[in-house]
N, C-alpha and C positions, 0 to 999 in steps of 0.2 A: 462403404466401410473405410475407416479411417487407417492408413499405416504410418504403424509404429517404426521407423528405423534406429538400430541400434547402431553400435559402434563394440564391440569386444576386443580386448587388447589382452593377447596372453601365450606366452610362449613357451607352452607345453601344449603340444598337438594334442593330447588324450581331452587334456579339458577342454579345449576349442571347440572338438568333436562332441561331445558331450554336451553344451549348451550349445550351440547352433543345431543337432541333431533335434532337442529337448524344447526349442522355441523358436523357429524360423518356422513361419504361416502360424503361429499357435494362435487363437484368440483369448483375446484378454477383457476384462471390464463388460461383463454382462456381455461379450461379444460383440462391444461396440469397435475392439482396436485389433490389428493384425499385424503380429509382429516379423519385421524384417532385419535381419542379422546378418552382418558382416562381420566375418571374426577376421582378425592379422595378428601375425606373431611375434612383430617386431617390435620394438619399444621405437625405436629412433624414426621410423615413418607414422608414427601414431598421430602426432600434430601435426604435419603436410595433411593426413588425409582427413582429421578434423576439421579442419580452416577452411578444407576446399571442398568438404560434404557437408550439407544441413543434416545432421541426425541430430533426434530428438534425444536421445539418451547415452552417452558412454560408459560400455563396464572396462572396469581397469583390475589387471590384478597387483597385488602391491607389491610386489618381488620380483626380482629377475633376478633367475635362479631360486636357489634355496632361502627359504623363510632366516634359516639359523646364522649363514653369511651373504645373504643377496641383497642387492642395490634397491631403496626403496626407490625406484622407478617412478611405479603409481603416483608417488606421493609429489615428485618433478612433474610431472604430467598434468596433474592438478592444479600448480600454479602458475603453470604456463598456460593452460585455459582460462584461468582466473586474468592473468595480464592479457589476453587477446581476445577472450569473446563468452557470450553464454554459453554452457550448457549441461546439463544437469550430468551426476556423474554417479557412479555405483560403485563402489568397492568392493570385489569379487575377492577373497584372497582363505587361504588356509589357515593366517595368521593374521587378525583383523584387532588383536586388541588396543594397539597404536594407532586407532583412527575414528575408534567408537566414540568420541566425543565432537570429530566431525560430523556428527549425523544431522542429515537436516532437514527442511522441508526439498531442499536442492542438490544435498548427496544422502544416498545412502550406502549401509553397510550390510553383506553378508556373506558368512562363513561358509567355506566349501564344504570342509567336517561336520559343523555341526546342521549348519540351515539349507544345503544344498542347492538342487535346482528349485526346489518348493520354495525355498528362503528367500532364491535370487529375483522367481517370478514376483513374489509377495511385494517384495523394495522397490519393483518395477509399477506394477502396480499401487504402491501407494506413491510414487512422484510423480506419475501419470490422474492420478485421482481427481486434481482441481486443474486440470490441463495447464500447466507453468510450462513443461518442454513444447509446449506447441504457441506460445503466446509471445514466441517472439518469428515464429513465421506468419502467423497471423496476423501480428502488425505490417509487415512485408507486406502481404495481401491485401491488406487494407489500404497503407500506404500508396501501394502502386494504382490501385481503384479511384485514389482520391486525384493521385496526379493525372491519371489519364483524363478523369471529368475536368479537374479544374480545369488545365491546361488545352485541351482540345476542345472542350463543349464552353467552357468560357471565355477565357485569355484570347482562344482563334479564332472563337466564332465573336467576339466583341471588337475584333482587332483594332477597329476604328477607334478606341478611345484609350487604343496605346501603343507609341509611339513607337516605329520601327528604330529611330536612330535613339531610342533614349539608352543610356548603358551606367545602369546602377541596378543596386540590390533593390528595387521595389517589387518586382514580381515574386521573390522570393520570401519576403518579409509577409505580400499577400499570401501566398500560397501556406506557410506555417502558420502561421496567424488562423487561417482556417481550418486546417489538421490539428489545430490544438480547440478550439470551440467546436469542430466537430465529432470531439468525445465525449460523446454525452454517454450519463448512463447507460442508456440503451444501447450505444454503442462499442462501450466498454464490456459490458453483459455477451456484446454477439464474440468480441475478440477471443473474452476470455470462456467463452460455450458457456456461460454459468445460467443456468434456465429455472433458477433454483428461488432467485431474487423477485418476493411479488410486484408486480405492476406500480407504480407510481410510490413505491417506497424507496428508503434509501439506505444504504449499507453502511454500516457504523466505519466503515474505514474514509466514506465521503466526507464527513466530517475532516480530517485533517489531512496534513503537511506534513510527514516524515521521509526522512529525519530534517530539522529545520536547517536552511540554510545558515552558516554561521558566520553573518553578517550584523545588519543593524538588526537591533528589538525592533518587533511591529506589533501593533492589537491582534491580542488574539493569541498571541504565542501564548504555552505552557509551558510552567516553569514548577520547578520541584526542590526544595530544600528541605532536609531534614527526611521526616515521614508528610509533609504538607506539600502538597501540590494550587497553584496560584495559578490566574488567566490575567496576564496584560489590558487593562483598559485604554489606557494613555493613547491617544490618536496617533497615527504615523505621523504625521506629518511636525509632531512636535521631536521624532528622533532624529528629524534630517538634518546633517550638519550643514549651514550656511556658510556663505561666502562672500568677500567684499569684492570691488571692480578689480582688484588686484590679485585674486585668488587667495587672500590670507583667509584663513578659519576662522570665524565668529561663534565657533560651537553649536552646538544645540538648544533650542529651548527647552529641553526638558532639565529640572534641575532634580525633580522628585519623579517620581514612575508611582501611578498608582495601579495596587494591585487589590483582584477579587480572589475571596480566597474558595475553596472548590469542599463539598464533603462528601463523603464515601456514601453511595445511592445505601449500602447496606447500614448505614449509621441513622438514615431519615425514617420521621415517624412511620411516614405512608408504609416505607416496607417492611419495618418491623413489626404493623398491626396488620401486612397479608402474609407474613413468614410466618402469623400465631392463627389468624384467621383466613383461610382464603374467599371468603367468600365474594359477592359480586361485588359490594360494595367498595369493598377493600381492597379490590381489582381493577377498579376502575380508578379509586383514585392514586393507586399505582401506577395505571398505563398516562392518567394526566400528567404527573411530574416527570415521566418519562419524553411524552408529549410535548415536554417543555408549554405545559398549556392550564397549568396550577398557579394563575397568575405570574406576574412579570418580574416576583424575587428570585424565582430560581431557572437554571436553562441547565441541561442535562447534556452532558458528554457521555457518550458511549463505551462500552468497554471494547479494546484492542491489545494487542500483546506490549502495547506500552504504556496502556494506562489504563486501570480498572476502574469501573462504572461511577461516575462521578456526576455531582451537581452542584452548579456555582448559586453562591447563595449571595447575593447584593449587599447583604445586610452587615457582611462581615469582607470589609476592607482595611488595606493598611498601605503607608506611602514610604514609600523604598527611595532611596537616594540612589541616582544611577549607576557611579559607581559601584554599587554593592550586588549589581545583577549578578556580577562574574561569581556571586558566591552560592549560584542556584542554577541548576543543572534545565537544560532546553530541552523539554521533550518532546514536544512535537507544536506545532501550529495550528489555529483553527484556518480551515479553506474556506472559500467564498460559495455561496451564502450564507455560510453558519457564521463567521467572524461578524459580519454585519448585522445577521437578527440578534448574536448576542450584546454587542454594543448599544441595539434598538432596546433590545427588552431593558437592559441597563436604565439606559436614557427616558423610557417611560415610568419605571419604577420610582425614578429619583425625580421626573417633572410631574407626579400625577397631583392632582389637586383634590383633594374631597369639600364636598359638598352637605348641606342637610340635608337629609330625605323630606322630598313634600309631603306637604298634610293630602294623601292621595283620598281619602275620604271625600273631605271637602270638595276634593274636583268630584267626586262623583255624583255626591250631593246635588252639588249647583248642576250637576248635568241636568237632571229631574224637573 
């Protein structure tokens, strides 16, 4: 069984007592977690003993002293976590309505008064729910897995074909280089315990790059003005700025940017005729466009808290002057393989060639 370590910050001995009493060994989550509590009473050793303890969770209460003239503490404590490391936080306090719009997937809020220990367990349990307070010691573990392989079962056992006097960054640059290709789904799935994900499918966040870095445009990136949402066609390699043997800027080739414009999956035929009908029929040729697999006009992006269920349709493009990007908001990127099947489907739709149909009769005839 898995333990929960908290972190409790609160200086009033009755409440300290009171929730370390109410949830130290408690179990949580169908009984899969078991909770351990450390309560302190002091504000000013709260972040020493942060920084130097892995707990999964800290509750804070928001006042030192009194609600009516006390030092929002809590709330210092918070963005000093913020400036030095992860880790999820709970707002424990008797007067919580100054932070109820913090609420998040990575803090929560609850009332002594009103939501109590039943409140406090509930917030605990739902920031624990998709395991995020554990996902960053689990990279740790994984981490330290990969360098022990690499480094001992490869690096030392291959010694011969690296060099004891060489001294630069190449082992290093190997060794990440493979800590990042070896996050594969599956492996991503084990970090984050998610056992939820079927087999050989893929999770609509795989699809992108958020938030995009805010650098050069590349294919693939999404872009949003207005209520219209757009997908970058234009190849990278037409954003990169050149340069002459003397380092002056030659610019870019790109003088226009063309873009594919995207429409809302809820606006197309297919799901407007299983939103009326569901039958098989109309189910299927739903899950095709979904599929991205309804021929090679359309490729479907996923819905995510940044972008709702959309499908790029080839047929409706328009050529944007580059300068004018800055007037359309970057919402996220497509990742590799999607950025390239989608340039693929592009590129087929726009090279296909039709043909007559043969006289297939006649071949059959002559077979005779």
């Amino acid at each position: 069984m898995k333990e929960l370590k908290l972190l409790y910050v609160e200086d009033e001995e009755e409440h300290r007592k009171d929730v370390s009493t109410s949830l130290n060994n408690k179990k949580i989550c169908n009984d899969n977690l078991k909770i351990s509590i450390e309560a302190v009473e002091t504000f000013d050793n709260a972040m020493e003993k942060i920084l130097s303890t892995p707990y999964h969770i800290i509750i804070l209460d928001i006042f030192k002293g009194s609600p009516n003239d006390g030092e929002k503490i809590g709330l210092e404590i918070l963005q000093k976590v913020k400036e030095k490391c992860f880790v999820p936080i709970i707002f424990y306090s008797g007067s919580t309505e100054n932070v109820q719009e913090l609420k998040s997937q990575i803090v929560g809020v609850a009332t002594k008064g009103d939501d109590g220990i039943d409140g406090l367990k509930n917030e605990i349990e739902r920031l624990v729910k998709f395991n995020l307070p554990f996902v960053k010691e689990n990279i740790h573990n994984y981490l330290d897995k990969e360098f022990i392989k690499y480094f001992w079962n490869i690096i030392h056992e291959e010694n011969n074909k690296f060099s004891v006097d060489k001294s630069d960054f190449s082992l290093g640059y190997l060794m990440l280089r493979n800590f990042g290709n070896s996050l594969s789904k599956t492996k991503i799935s084990e970090i984050l315990e998610d056992n939820t994900l079927k087999e050989n499918k893929v999770h609509p966040m795989e699809f992108y790059i958020y938030p995009t870095m805010k650098t050069e445009y590349k294919s693939g990136e999404i872009l949003k003005k207005d209520n219209d949402v757009f997908v970058i066609l234009t190849p990278n390699c037409d954003f990169i700025e050149r340069f002459d043997k003397s380092d002056k800027s030659l610019g870019r080739k790109v003088g226009k940017v063309l873009l594919t414009k995207t429409r809302l999956l809820s606006e197309m035929e297919d799901y407007i005729k299983y939103s009326q009908n569901k039958n098989k029929d109309n189910k299927n040729n739903l899950l095709e466009l979904i599929k991205s697999r309804k021929g090679d006009r359309y490729f479907f992006l996923p819905q995510t808290p940044f972008i709702e269920n959309r499908v790029i349709d080839f047929q409706i493009k328009e050529m944007v002057d580059y300068e004018n990007l800055k007037d359309y908001t970057r919402l996220a990127k497509l990742d590799s393989p999607f950025a390239e099947s989608m340039i693929s489907s592009f590129i087929r739709y726009y090279n296909r060639i039709g043909t007559p149909d043969i006289d297939s009769d006649l071949v059959i005839n002559s077979l005779s």
